[in-house]
Backbone bond lengths (Angstrom), bond angles and torsions (degrees), N, CA, C in turn:
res aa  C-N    CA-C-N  psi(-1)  N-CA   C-N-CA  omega(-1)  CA-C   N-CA-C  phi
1 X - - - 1.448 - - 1.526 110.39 -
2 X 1.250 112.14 -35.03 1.581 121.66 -166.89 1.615 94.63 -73.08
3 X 1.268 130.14 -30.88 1.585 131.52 170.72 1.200 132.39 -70.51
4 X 1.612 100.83 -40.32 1.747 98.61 163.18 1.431 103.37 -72.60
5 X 1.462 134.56 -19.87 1.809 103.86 -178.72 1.290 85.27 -96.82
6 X 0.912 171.83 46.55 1.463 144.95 136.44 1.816 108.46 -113.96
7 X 1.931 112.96 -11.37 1.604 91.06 150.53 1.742 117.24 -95.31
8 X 1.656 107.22 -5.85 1.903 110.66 163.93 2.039 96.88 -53.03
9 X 0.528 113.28 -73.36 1.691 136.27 -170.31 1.243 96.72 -47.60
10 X 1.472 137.41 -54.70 1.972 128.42 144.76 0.827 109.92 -8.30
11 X 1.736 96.94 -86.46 1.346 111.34 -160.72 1.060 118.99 -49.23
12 X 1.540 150.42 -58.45 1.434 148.74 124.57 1.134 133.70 58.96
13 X 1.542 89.95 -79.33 1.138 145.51 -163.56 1.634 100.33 -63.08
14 X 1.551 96.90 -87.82 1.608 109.12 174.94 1.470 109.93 -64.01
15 X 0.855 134.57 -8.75 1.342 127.41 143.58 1.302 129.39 -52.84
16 X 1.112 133.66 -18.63 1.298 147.63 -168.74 1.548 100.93 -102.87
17 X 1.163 102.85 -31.96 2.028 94.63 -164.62 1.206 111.96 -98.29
18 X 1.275 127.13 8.77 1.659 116.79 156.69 1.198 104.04 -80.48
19 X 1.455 134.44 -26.08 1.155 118.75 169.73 1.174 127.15 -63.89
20 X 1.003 139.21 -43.96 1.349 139.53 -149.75 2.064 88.97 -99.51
21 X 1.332 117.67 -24.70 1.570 132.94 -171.24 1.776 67.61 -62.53
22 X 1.509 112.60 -99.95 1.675 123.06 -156.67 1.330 110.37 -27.06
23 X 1.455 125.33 -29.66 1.190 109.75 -173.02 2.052 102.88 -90.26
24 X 0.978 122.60 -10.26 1.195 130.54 162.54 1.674 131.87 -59.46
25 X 1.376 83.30 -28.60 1.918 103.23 -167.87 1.444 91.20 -115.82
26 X 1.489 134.34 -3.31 1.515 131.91 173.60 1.951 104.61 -78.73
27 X 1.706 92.71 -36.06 1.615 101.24 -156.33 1.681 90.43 -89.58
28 X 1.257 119.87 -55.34 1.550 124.02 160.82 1.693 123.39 5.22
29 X 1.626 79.30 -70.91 1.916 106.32 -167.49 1.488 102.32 -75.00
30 X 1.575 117.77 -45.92 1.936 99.22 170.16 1.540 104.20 -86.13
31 X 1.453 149.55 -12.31 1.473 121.20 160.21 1.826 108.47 -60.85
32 X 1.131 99.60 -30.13 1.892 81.06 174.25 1.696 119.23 -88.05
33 X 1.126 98.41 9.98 1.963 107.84 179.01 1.801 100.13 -57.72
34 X 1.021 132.66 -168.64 1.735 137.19 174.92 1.445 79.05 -140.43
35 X 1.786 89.15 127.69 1.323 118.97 160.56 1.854 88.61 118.74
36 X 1.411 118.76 -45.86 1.477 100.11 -172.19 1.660 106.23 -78.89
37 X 1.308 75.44 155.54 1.910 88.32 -170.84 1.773 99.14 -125.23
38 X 1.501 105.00 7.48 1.567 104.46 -177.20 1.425 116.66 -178.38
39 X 1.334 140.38 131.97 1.614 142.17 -179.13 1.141 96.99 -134.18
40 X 1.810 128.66 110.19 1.626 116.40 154.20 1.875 97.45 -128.02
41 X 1.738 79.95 124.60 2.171 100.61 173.14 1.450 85.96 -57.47
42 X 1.245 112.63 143.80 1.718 129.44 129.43 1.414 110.15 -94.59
43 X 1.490 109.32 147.56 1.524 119.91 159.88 1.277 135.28 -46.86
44 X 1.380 128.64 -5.09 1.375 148.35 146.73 1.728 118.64 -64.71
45 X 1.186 105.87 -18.75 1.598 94.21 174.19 1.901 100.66 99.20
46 X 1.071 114.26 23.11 1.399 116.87 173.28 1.474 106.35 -123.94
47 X 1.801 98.19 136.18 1.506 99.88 165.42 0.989 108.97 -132.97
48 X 1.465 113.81 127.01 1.799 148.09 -168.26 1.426 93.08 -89.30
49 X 1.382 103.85 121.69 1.346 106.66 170.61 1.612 102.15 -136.17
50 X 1.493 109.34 136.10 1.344 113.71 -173.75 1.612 115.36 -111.44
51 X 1.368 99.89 128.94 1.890 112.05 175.92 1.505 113.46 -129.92
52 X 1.735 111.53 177.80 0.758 92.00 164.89 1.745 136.32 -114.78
53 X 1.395 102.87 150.83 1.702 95.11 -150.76 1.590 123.03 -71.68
54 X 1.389 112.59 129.75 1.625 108.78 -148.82 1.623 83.18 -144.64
55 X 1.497 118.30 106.48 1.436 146.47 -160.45 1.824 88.06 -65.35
56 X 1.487 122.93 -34.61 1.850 118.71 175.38 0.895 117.99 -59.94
57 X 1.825 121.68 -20.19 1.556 117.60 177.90 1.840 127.77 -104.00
58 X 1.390 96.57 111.62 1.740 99.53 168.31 1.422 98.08 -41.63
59 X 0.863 102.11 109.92 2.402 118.06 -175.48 1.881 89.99 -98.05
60 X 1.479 113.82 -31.80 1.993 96.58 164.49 1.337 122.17 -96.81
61 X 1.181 109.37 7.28 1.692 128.81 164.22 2.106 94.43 -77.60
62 X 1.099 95.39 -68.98 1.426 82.76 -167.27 1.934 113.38 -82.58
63 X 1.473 124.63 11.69 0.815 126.33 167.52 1.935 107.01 -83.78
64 X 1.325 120.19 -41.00 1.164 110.48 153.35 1.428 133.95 -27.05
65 X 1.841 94.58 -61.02 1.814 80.16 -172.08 1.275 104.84 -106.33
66 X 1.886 120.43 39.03 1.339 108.30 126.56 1.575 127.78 -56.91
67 X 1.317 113.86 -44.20 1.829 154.45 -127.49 2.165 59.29 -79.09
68 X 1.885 98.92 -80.67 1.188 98.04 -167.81 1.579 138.56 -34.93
69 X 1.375 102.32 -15.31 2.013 114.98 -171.41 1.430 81.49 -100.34
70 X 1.341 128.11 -68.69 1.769 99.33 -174.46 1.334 140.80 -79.84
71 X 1.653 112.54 22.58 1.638 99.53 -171.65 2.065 91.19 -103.59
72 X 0.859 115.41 -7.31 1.484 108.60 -172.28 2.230 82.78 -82.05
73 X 1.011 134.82 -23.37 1.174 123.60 -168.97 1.486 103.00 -71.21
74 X 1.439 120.79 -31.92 1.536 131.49 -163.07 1.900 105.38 59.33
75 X 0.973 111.99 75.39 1.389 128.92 173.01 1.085 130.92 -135.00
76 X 1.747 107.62 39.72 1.383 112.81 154.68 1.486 92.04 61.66
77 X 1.165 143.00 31.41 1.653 116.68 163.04 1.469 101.70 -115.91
78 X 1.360 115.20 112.22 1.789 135.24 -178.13 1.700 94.81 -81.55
79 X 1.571 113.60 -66.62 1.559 102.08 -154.06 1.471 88.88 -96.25
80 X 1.315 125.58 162.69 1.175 133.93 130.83 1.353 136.83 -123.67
81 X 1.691 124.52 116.11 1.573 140.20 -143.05 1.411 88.38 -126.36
82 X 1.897 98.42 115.75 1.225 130.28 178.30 1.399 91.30 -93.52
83 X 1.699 119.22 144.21 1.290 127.05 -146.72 1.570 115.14 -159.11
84 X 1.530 116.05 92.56 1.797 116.68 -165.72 1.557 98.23 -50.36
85 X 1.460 117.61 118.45 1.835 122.89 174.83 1.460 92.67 -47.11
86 X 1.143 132.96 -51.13 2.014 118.03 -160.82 1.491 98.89 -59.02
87 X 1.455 118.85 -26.93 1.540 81.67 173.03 1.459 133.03 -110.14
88 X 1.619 103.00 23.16 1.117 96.91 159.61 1.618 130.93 -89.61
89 X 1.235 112.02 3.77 1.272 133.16 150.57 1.597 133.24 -30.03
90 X 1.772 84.34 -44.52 1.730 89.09 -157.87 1.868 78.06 -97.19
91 X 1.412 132.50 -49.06 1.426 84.26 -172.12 1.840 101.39 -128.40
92 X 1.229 119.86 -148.57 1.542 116.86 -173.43 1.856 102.26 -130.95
93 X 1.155 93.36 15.40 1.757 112.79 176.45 1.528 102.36 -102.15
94 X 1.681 99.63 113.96 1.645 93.45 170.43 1.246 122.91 -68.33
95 X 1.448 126.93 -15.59 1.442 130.57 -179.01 1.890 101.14 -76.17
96 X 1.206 107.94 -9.68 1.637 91.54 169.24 1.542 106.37 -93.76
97 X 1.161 136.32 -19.97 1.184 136.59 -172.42 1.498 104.67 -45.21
98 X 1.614 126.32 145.93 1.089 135.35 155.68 1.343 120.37 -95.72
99 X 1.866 100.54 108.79 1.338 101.19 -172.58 1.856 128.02 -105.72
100 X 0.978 84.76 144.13 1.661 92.64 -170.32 1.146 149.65 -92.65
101 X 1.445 94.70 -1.73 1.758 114.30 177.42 1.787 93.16 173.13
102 X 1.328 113.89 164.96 1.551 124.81 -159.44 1.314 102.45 -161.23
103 X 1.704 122.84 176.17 1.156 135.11 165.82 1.436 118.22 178.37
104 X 1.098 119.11 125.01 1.555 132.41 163.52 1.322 120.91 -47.74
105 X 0.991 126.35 97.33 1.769 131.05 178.15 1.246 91.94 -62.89
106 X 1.003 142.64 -19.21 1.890 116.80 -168.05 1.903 99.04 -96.63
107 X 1.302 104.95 -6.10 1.970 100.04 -167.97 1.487 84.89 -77.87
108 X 1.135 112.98 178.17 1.582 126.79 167.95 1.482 103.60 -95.75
């Protein structure tokens, strides 16, 4: 008995870490994109990704095919909030961030 709960409690276990793995290899693949200079998940299902803000670029054009590099990972990331780096400067609150383009991972 003492073996089936301690391989239940394995199993569990590694059950748990592809999740948190996918969301690792979701944020991974857009910090190495050109142009981002930053990706941090919040626990809400948003990923803030910070560039820098250049008025020539559709910023929800390319927040899409963030949406597109992380939904094949399955890592829980719904929104993704494109984000001018100067203002993440001034505070460490993503709700102050000035954001610049967005996208719904669940739209097509």
């Amino acid at each position: 008995m003492r073996k089936l709960g301690s391989a239940l409690v394995l199993a569990g276990l590694l059950a748990a870490v592809p999740a948190a793995a996918d969301l690792e290899t979701a944020v991974a693949l857009v910090r190495s994109q050109p142009g981002v200079l930053g990706a941090v998940p919040d626990g809400a299902g948003n990923l803030w990704v910070s560039v820098v803000a250049n008025p020539q670029v559709d910023w929800n054009s390319y927040a899409r095919l963030m949406c597109r590099m992380v939904v094949p990972q399955q890592a829980r990331i719904f929104l993704v909030k494109i984000v001018d780096v100067n203002s993440t400067h001034r505070s460490r609150n993503p709700r102050n961030w000035k954001m610049i383009g967005g996208a719904n991972c669940a739209l097509p």
